[in-house]
VEXVOTOR-189829 format. One record per residue (C-alpha): x, y, z; residue in one letter. Coordinates in steps of 0.2 Angstrom, whole numbers, padded with zeros to 4 digits, always signed. Example, Ala and Ser with C-alpha at 12.3 -4.5 7.8 and 13.67 -1.06 7.14 Angstrom:
BEGIN
+0062-0022+0039A/+0068-0005+0036S/
! end
This chain:
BEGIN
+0000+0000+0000X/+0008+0015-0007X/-0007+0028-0010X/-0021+0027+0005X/-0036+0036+0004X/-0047+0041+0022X/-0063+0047+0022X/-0076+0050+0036X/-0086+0062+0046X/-0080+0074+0055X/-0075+0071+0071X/-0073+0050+0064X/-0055+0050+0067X/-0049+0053+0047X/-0033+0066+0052X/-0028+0053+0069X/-0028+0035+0059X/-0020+0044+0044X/-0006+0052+0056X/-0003+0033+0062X/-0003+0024+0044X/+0008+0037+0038X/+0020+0035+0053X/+0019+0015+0053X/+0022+0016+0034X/+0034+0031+0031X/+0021+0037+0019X/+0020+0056+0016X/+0003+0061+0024X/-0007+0076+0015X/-0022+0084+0024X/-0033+0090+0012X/-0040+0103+0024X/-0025+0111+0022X/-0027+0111+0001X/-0044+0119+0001X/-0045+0131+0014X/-0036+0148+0013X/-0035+0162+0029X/-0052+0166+0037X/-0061+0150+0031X/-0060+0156+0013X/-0061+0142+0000X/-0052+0139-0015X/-0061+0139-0031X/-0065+0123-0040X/-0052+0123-0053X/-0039+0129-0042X/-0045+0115-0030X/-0045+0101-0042X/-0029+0105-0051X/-0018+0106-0033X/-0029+0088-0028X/-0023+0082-0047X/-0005+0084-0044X/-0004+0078-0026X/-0015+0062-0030X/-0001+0059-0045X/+0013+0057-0033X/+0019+0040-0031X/+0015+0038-0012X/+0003+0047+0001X/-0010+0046+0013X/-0024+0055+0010X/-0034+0063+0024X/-0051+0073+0017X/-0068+0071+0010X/-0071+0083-0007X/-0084+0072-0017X/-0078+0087-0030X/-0060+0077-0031X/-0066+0059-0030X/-0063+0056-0047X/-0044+0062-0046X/-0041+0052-0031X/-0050+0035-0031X/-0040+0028-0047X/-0024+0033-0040X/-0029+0023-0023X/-0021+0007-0017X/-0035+0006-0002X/-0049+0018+0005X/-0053+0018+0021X/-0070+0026+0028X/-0068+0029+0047X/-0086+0026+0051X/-0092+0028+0069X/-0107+0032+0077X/-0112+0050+0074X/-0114+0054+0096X/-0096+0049+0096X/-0092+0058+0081X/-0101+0074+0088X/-0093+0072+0105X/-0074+0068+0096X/-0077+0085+0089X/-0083+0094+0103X/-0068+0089+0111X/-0058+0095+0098X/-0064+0112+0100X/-0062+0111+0118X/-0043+0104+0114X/-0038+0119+0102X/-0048+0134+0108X/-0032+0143+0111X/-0020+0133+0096X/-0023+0129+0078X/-0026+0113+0072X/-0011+0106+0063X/-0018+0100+0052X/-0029+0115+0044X/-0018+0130+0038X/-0016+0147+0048X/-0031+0158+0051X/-0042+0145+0052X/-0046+0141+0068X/-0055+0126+0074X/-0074+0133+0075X/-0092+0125+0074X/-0107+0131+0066X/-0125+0124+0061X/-0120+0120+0045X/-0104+0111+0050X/-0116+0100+0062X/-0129+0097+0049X/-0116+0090+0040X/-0109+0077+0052X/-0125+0073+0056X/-0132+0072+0039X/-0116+0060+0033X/-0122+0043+0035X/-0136+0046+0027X/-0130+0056+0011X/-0112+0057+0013X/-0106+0041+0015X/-0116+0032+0000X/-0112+0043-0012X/-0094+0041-0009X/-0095+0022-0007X/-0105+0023-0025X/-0090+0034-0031X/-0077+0020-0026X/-0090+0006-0035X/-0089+0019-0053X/-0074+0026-0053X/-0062+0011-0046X/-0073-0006-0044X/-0057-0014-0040X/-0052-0004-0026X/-0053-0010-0007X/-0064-0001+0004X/-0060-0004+0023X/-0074+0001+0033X/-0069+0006+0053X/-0083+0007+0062X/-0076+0005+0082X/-0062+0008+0088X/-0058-0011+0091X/-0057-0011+0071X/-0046+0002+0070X/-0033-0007+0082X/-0037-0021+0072X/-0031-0013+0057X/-0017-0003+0064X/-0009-0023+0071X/-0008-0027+0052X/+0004-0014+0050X/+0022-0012+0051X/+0027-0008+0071X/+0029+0011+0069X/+0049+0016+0070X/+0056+0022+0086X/
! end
């Protein structure tokens, strides 16, 4: 596994399990967060999006943390795994409750500078709203655009350990 490709709700555990596989496999990590976003929550345009996604999903090695249905397409093919961390919403809306909490005073590392870690009604309505319309379309995206692809759905944590054992022991 050279290109690894994790999705999920917010708050599902997308930017912690790619930190670790990335670690354990000496992979460059990419946060796509960091890609789209510009100072004050201002995001970039489509194009501009898209043709900075194009170029990172064509390196040779990565893993991918972020959602972007718009950038499916560029990713999916180029993926050796994806992995959709799926738990629960209460624990997804408590994991990012937390987060807030955790970084009230400190920026996220992995969203760029200016952006700081903040909720809103639409941001809740999304987490909340991602089972439901979120997750099939991009599990119908990964049927479409690359059959072959594994999909490796994490739904507990005990799964995620699970996971994690099949990997290299991460380098001291």
């Amino acid at each position: 596994m050279r290109r690894i490709l994790i999705v999920g709700s917010p708050g599902a555990g997308k930017t912690t399990l790619a930190r670790e596989i990335a670690r354990r496999l000496d992979l460059p990590l990419i946060h796509l967060d960091r890609h789209y976003w510009r100072p004050g929550w201002v995001p970039a345009s489509d194009a501009e999006f898209r043709a900075e996604v194009a170029v990172l999903a064509a390196r040779p090695a990565w893993v991918l943390d972020g959602n972007y249905g718009s950038s499916l397409d560029l990713r999916l093919p180029r993926a050796d795994l994806l992995v959709l961390c799926d738990p629960s919403r209460l624990r997804c809306l408590a994991r990012v409750l937390r987060r807030r909490w955790t970084h009230r005073a400190t920026s996220r590392p992995d969203l760029p500078e200016g952006c700081p870690e903040q909720i809103d009604l639409p941001f809740l309505r999304y987490l909340w709203r991602y089972p439901r319309r979120s997750r099939p379309r991009v599990l119908a995206a990964a049927r479409a655009i690359a059959p072959d692809l594994p999909v490796l759905r994490l739904r507990t944590a005990a799964d995620t350990r699970r996971f994690l054992a099949t990997l290299p022991a991460a380098p001291r």
